[in-house]
C-alpha positions as semicolon CSV with decimal commas, in nm:
position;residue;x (nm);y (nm);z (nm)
1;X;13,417;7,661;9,693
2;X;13,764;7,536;9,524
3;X;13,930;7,276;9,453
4;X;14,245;7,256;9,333
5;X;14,391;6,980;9,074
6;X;14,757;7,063;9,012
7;X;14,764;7,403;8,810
8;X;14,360;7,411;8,737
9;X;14,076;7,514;8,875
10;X;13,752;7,369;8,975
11;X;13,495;7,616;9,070
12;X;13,140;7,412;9,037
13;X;12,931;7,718;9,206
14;X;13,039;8,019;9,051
15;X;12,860;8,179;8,750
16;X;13,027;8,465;8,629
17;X;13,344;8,688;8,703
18;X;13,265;9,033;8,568
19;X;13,425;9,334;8,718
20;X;13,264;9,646;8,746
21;X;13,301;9,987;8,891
22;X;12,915;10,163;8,892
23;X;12,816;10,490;8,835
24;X;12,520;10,656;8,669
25;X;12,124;10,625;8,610
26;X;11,981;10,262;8,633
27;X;12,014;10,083;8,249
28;X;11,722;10,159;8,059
29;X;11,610;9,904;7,792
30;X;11,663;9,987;7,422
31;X;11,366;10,170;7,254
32;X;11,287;9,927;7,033
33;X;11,089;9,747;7,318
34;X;10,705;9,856;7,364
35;X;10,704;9,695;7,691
36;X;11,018;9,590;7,892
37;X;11,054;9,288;8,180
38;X;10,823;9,301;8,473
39;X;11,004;9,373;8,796
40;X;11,137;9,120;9,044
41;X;10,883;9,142;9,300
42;X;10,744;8,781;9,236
43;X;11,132;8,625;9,199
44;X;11,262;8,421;9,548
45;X;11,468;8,660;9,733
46;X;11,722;8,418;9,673
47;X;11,746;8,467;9,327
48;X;11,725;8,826;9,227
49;X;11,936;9,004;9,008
50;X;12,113;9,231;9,233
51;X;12,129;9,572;9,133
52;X;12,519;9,751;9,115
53;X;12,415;10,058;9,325
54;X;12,146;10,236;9,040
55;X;12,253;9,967;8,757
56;X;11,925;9,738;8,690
57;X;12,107;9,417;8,482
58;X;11,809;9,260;8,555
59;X;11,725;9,067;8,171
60;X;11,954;9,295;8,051
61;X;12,080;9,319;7,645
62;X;12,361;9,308;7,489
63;X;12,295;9,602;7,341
64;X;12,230;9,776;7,642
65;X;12,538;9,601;7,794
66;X;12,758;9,764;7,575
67;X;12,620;10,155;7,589
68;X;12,669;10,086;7,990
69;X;13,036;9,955;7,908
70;X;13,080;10,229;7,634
71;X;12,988;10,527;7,896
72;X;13,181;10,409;8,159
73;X;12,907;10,322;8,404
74;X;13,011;9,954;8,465
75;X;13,295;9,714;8,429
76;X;13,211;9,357;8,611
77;X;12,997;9,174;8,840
78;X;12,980;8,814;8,999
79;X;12,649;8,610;9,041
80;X;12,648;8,252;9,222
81;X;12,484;7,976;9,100
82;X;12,469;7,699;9,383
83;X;12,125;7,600;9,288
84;X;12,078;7,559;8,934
85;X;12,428;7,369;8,856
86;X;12,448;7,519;8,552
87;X;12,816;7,592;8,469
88;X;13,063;7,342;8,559
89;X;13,404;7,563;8,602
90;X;13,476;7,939;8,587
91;X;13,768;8,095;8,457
92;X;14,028;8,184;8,699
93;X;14,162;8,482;8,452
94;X;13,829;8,633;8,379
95;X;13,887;8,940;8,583
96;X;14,235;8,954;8,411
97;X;14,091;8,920;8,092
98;X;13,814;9,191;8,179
99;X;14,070;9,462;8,266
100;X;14,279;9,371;7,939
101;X;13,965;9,425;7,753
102;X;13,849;9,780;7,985
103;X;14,160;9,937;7,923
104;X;14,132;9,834;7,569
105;X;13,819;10,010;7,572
106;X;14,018;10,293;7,768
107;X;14,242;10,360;7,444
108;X;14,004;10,359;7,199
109;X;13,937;10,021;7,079
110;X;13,634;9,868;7,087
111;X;13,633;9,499;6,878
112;X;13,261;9,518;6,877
113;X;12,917;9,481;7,037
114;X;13,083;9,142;7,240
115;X;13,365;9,345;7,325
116;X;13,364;9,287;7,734
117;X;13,055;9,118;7,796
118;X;13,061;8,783;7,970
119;X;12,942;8,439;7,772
120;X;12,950;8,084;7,859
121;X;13,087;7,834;7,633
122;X;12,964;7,438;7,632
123;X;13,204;7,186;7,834
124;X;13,263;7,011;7,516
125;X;13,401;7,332;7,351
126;X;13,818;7,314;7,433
127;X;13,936;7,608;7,588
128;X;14,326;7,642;7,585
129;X;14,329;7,810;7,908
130;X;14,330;7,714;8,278
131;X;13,994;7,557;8,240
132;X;13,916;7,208;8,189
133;X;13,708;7,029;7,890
134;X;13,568;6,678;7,941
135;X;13,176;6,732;7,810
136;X;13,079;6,631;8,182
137;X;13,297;6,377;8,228
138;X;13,599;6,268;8,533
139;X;13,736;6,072;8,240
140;X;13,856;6,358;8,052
141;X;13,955;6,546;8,384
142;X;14,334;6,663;8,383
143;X;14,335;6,617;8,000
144;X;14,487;6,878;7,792
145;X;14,339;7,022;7,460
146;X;14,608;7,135;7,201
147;X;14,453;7,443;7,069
148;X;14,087;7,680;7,193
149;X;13,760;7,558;6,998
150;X;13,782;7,757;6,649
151;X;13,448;7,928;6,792
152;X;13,631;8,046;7,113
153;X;13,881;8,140;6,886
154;X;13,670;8,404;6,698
155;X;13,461;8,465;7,051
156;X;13,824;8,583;7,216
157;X;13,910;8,786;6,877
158;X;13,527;8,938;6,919
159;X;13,621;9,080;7,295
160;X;13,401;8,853;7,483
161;X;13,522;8,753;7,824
162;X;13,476;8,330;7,850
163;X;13,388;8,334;8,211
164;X;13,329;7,934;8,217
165;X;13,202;7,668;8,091
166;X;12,834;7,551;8,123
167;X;12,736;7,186;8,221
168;X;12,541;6,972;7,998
169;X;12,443;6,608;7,977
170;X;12,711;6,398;7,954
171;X;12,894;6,309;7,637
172;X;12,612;6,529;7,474
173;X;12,323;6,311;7,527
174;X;12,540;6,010;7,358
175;X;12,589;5,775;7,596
176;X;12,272;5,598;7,747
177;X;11,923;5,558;7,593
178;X;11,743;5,613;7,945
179;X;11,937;5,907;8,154
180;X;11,845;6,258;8,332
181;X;11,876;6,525;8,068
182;X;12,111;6,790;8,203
183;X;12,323;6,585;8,414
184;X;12,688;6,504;8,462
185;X;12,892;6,328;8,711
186;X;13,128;6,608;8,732
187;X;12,848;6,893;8,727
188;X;12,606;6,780;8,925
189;X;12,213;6,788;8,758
190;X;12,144;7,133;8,580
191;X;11,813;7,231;8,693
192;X;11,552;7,425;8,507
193;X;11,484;7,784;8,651
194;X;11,111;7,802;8,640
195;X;11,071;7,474;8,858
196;X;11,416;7,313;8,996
197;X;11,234;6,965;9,033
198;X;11,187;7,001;8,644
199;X;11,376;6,909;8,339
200;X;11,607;7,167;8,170
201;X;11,647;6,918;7,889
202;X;11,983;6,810;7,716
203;X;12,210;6,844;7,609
204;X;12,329;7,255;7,640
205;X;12,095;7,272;7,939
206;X;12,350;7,451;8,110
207;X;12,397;7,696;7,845
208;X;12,053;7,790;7,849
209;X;11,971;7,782;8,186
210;X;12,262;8,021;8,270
211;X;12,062;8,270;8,040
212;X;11,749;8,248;8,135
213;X;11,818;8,300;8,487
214;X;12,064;8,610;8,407
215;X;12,406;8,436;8,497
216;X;12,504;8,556;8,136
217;X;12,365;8,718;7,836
218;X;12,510;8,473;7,608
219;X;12,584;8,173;7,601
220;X;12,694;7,893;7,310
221;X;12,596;7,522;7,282
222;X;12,604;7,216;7,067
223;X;12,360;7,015;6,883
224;X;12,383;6,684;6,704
225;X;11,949;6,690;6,747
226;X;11,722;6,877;6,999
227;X;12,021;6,986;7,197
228;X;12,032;7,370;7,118
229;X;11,657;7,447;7,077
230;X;11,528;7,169;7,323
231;X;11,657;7,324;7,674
232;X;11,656;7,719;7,463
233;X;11,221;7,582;7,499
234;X;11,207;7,446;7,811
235;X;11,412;7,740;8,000
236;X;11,239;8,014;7,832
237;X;11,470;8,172;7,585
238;X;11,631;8,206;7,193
239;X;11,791;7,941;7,074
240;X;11,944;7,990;6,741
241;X;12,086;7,646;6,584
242;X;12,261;7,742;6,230
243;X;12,296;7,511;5,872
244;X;12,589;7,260;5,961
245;X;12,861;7,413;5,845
246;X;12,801;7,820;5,913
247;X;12,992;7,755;6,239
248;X;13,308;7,566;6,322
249;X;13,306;7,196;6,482
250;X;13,693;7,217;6,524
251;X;13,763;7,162;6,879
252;X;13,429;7,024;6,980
253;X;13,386;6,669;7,097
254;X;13,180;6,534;6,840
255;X;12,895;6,351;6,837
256;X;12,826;6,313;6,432
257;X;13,045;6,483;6,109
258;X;12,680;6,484;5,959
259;X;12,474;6,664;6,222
260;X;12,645;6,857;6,436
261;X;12,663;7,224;6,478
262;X;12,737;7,500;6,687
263;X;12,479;7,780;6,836
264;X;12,394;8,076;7,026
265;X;12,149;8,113;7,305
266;X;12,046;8,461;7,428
267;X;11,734;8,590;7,587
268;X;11,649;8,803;7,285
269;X;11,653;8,724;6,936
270;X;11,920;8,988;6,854
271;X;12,138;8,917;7,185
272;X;12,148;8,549;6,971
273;X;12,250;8,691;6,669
274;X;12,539;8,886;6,802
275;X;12,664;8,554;6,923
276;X;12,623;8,413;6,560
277;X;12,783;8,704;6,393
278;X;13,108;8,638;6,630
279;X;13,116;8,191;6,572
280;X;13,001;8,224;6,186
281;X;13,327;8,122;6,003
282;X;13,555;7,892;5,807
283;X;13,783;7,686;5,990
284;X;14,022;7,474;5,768
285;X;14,003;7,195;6,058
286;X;13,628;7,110;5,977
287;X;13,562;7,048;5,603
288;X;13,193;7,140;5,620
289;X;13,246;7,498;5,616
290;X;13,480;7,431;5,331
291;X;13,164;7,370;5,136
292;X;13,144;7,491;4,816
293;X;12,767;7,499;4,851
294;X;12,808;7,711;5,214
295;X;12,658;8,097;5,196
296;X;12,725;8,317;5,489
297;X;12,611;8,617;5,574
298;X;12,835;8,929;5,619
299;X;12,624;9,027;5,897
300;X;12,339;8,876;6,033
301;X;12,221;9,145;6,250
302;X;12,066;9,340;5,918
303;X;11,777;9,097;5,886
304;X;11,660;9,182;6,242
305;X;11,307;9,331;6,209
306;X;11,010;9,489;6,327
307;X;10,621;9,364;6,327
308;X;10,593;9,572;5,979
309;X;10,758;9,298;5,798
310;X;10,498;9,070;5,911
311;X;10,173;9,200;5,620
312;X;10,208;8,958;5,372
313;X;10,412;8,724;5,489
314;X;10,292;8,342;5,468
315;X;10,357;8,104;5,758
316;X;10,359;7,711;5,737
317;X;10,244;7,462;6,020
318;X;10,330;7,118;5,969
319;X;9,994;6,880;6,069
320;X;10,049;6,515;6,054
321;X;10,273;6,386;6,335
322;X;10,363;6,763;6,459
323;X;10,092;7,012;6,507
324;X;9,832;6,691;6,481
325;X;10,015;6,589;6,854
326;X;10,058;6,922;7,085
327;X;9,929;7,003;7,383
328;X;9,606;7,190;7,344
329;X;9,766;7,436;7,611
330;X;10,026;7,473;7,378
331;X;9,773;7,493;7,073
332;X;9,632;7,802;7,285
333;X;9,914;7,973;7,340
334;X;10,034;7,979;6,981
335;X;9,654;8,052;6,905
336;X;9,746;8,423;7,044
337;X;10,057;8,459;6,846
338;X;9,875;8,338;6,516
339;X;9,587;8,598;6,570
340;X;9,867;8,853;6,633
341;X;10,047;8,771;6,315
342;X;9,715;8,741;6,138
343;X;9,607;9,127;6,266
344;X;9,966;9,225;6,133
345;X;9,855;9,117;5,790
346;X;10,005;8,804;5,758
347;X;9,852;8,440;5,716
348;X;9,914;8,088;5,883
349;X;9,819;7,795;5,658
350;X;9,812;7,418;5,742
351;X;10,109;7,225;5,544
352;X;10,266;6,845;5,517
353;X;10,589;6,714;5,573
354;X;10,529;6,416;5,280
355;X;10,760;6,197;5,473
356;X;10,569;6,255;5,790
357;X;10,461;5,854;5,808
358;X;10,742;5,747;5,678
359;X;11,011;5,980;5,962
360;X;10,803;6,049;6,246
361;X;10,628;5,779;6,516
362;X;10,279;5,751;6,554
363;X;10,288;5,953;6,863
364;X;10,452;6,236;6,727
365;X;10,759;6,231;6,944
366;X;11,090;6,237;6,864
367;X;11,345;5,893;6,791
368;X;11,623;5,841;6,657
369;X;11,617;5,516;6,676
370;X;11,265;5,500;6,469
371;X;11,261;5,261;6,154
372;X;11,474;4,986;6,042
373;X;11,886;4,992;6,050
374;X;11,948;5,144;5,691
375;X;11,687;5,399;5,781
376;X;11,764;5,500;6,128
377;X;11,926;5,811;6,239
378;X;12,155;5,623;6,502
379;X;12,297;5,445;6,267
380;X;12,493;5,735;6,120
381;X;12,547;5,865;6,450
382;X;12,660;5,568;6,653
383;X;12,932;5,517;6,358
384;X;13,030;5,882;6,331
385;X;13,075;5,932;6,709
386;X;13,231;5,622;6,693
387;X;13,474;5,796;6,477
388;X;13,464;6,145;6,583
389;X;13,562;6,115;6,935
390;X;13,850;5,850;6,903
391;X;13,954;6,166;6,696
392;X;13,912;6,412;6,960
393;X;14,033;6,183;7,189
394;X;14,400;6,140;6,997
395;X;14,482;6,531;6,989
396;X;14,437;6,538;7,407
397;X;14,791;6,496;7,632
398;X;14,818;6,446;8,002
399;X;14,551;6,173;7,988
400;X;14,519;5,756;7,945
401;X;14,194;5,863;7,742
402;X;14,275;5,775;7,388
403;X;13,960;5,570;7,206
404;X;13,632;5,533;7,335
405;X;13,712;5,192;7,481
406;X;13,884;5,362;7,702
407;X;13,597;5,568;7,850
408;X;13,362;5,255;7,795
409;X;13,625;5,063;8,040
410;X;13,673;5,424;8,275
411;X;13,323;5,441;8,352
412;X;13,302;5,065;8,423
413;X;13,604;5,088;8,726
414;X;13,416;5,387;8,807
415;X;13,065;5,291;8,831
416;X;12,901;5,438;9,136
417;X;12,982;5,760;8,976
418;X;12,984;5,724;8,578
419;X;12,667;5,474;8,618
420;X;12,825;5,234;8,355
421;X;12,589;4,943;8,428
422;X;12,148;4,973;8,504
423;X;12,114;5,049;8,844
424;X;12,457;5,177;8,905
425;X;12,327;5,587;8,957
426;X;12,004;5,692;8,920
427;X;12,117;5,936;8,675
428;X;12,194;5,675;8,420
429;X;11,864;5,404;8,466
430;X;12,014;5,221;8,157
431;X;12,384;5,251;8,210
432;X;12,641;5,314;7,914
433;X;12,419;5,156;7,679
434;X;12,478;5,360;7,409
435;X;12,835;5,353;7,441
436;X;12,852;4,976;7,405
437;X;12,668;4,989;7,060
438;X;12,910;5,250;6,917
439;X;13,225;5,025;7,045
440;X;13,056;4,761;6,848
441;X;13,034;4,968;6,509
442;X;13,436;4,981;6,527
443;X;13,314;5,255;6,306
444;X;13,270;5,146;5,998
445;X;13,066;5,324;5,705
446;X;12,885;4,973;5,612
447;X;12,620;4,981;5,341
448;X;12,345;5,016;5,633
449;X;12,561;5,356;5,737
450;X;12,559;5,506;5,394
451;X;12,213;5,367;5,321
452;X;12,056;5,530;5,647
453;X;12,272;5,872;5,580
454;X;12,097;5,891;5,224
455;X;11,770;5,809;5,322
456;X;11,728;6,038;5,667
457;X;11,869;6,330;5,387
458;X;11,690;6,318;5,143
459;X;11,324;6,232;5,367
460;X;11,415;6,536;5,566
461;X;11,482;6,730;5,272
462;X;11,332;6,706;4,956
463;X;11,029;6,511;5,084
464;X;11,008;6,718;5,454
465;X;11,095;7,070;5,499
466;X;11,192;7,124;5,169
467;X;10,853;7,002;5,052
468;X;10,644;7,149;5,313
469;X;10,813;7,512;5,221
470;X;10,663;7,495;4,922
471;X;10,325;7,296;4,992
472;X;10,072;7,245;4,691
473;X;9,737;7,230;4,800
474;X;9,450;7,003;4,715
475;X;9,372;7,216;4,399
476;X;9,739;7,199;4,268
477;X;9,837;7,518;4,357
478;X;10,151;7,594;4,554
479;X;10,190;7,819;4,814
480;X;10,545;7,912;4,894
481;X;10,620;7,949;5,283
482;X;10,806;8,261;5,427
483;X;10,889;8,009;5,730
484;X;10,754;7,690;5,888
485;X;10,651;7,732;6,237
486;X;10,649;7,458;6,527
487;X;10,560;7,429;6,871
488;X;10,781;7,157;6,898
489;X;10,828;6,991;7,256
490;X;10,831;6,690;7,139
491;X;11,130;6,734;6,924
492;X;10,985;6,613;6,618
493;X;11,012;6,946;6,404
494;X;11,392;6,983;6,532
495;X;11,468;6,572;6,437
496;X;11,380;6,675;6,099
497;X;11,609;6,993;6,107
498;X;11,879;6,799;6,252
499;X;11,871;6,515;5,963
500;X;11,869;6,763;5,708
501;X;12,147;6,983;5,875
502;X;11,892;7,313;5,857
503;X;11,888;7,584;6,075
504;X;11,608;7,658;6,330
505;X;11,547;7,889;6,568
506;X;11,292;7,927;6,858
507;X;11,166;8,204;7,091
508;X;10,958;8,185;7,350
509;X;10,551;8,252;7,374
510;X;10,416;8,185;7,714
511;X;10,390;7,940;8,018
512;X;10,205;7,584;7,996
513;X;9,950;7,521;8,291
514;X;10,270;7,436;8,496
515;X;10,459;7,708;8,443
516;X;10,741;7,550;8,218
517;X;10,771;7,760;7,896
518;X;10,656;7,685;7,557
519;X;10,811;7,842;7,213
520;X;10,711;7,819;6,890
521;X;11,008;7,764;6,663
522;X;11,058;7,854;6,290
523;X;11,242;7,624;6,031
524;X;11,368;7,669;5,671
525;X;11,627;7,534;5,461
526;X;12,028;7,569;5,434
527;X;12,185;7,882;5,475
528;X;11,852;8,044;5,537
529;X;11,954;8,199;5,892
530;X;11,878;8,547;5,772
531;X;11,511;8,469;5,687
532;X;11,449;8,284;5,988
533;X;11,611;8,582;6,175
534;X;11,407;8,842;6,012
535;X;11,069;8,659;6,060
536;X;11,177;8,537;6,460
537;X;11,220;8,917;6,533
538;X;10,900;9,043;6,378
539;X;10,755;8,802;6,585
540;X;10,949;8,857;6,869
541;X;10,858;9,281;6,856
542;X;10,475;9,169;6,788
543;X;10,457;8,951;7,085
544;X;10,636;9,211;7,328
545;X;10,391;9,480;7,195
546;X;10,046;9,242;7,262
547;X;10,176;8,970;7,533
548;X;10,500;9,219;7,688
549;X;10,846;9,059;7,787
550;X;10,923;8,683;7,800
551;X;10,780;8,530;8,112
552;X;11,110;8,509;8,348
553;X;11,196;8,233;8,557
554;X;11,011;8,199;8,929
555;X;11,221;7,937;9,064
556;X;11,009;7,691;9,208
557;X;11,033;7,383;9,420
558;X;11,459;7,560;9,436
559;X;11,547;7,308;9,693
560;X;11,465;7,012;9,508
561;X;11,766;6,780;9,434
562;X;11,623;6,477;9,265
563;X;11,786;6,270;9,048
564;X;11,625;6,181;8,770
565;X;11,477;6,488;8,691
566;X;11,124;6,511;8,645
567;X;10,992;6,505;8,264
568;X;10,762;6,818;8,226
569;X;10,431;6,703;8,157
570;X;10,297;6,644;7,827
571;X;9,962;6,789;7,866
């Protein structure tokens, strides 16, 4: 299906462009996997991974990618994605790029282990191509962006071939306080691969449903909070969301200076940290990597580990207001990873974030609209986006989209389709509400904006991860955490990352009674990625020893279409 607007276009149902020419024996899986995926018997005929004559890219690696690139055996492929809705354009020079890159490859040069393989970047990351950005929106539709995202910058100078952008919710989650997580007007309502009538959450849903259902090995997303590791959960896969500040912001529609951040998503720990070795940099258009406190990491892919690490290491788990409130089919699940770990020689000990009363609601699930003005998260984000995307908004040409008024007032001539008002689309059951409020901020760094930034800091700091990383126990002694660990659907454990601008990363650890995937995630402080990397892959090659390959997607209830998307179930 295409549709063509002047010079661009608009391919909603196509996945990936990937060329290939097959030869050889079917991929096998790298050796560092006891046990590799199951086979595709119990997948919908509908939406197997088609093998290229004896080529199985069926949960394929990067890794494995690459020796199949390297020894000629492959050089692209197309899937279709008319179900899920997860990317919202493909690239109409992908192929072109792919044979640039192939005879690259040809001659001798190889830019590394991304060199050729196919990723998806965010719709709110600007591609200076023949691709749209409008982060979901018609407003932003024919708008042009004056230079590539710094992190498609470094992903083109890595050799990865951008085959499109992935949908998301609209305006990153930003613009309504009631709305179906994972939709857009101009994308159409991502849809989680394990059960279509089910929520892939927000707001890179289509990044990480294109992963999980084998679309792409990598993909990239955004988070301002929940929005990397939140749908990485629910669809099954890593999600790796770094300090604010490791990666680039420049060329991103913002959502907040203070929280923001850009991430990989793969299906395997190291597939994610190949995508954070190529985005890691400084970018002179985004001050917070200008830091003089930031640390980065030559190369993240030497703290990847095996199960060995795991004797003596000391996990944390958060009680009050996090562990206190999950599932107890999520308590039993992580059970089996804790006895693992525990059998490996290491321990798991009960810990406190001391701000957990203070930061968290009684029910343990996540709001950033929780305490009073000068201590509410939205309060530094309403002003910042505010801010941030008049910004954006001033770099684009070819478009009447210059402040956020202006989308405010686009989505209200354009109702039945933007849902401006409540009852306008079912997508939206509270309209533009959020919107409105950051018109009203004009924003302006009051004493309520700097008093609210201070205190959600410093709570989610000192007196919350900080604290609970070094937790001193009843008899005064202190234990000192190798990692906390979460199983965090509620989004409590990534609110407090996201306030303290900390990295976190999740993998996943089974199937709830429904079938919708549960992960247990693993938090530390700034500029800790490598830790967190090194402890998520010993735990990563214990699991796939005891419990085998992450359960893959089985695609149920695939021709459900409703709008709003069902919230999984709590229980």
């Amino acid at each position: 299906m295409l549709l063509n607007f002047g010079s661009r276009i608009f391919q909603p149902f196509k996945a990936s462009i990937w060329s290939f020419a097959v030869a050889g024996d079917a991929t096998t899986y790298s050796s560092r996997w006891c046990r590799t995926p199951s086979c595709q018997d119990s997948v919908p005929q509908l939406f197997r991974v088609k093998a290229l004559k004896s080529l199985n890219l069926y949960e394929v690696t990067i890794e494995d990618l690459q020796a199949a690139l390297s020894d000629g055996s492959l050089t692209s492929v197309e899937y279709v994605d008319p179900y899920l809705e997860s990317v919202i354009e493909v690239n109409p020079e992908a192929l072109e790029i792919a044979a640039c890159l192939d005879d690259e490859r040809r001659r001798g040069t190889v830019r590394g282990v991304l060199h050729g393989v196919p990723v998806l970047v965010k719709d709110n990351m600007a591609t200076k191509d023949k691709m749209q950005t409008t982060a979901g929106s018609w407003a932003l539709l024919g708008s042009v962006v004056p230079r590539d995202a710094h992190v498609v910058t470094q992903l083109r100078k890595a050799g990865a071939i951008i085959i499109g952008h992935a949908n998301m919710s609209e305006w990153a989650s930003v613009r309504s306080k009631k709305y179906s997580t994972g939709y857009s007007p101009r994308g159409g309502q991502v849809r989680n691969p394990y059960d279509l009538s089910s929520s892939p959450f927000g707001s890179s849903s289509g990044s990480a449903v294109a992963v999980s259902a084998n679309l792409v090995p990598l993909s990239f997303g955004t988070e301002t909070d929940t929005s990397i590791i939140g749908p990485a959960s629910i669809n099954g896969i890593v999600g790796m969301k770094p300090t604010v500040g490791l990666t680039s912001r420049g060329g991103v529609i913002p959502i907040s200076e203070n929280l923001d951040t850009v991430g990989s998503l793969g299906r395997i720990v190291a597939d994610a940290v190949h995508g954070l070795n190529a985005i890691a940099s400084s970018d002179n258009q985004d001050k917070s990597t200008l830091s003089s406190s930031r640390a980065q990491e030559e190369d993240y892919t030497k703290f990847l580990s095996s199960k060995s690490v795991l004797k003596g290491a000391k996990f944390g788990l958060p009680w009050k207001r996090c562990w206190e409130f999950v599932p107890q089919s999520h308590k039993d699940l992580a059970s089996r990873v804790f006895d693992a770990i525990a059998a490996a020689g290491g321990e798991i000990l009960h810990t406190e974030f001391p701000c957990a009363e203070e930061r968290i609601p009684e029910d343990g699930t996540w709001n950033w609209e929780f305490g009073k003005t000068s201590q509410a998260e939205f309060t530094v984000v309403k002003v910042d986006a505010y801010n941030g995307i008049n910004a954006y908004l001033s770099q684009l040409s070819g478009t009447r989209m210059k402040t956020i008024e202006d989308i405010v007032k686009y989505n209200a001539e354009n109702s039945g389709s933007e849902g401006a008002n409540p009852g306008d689309h079912s997508a939206f059951p509270s309209g533009q509400d959020n919107f409105r409020e950051i018109v009203q901020t004009q924003g302006i760094k009051d004493e309520n904006y700097h008093n609210a930034l201070s205190y959600i800091q410093k709570k989610s700091r000192k007196e919350g991860i900080d604290a609970a990383l070094k937790h001193v126990t009843e008899d005064g002694q202190t234990v000192e955490f190798d990692a906390l660990l979460l199983c965090d659907r509620k989004g409590v454990g990534q609110q407090m990352a996201a306030q303290a601008g900390y990295p976190i990363i999740c993998i996943p650890i089974g199937l709830d009674a429904f079938g919708i995937p549960v992960s247990l995630s693993l938090l530390h402080s700034a500029w800790k990625e490598g830790p967190l990397i090194k402890w998520a892959s010993a735990i990563e090659d214990l699991l796939n020893e005891n419990l085998g390959w992450r359960p893959t997607p089985q695609y149920r209830n695939h021709m459900s279409k409703n709008i709003p998307i069902n919230r999984p179930p709590a229980k």
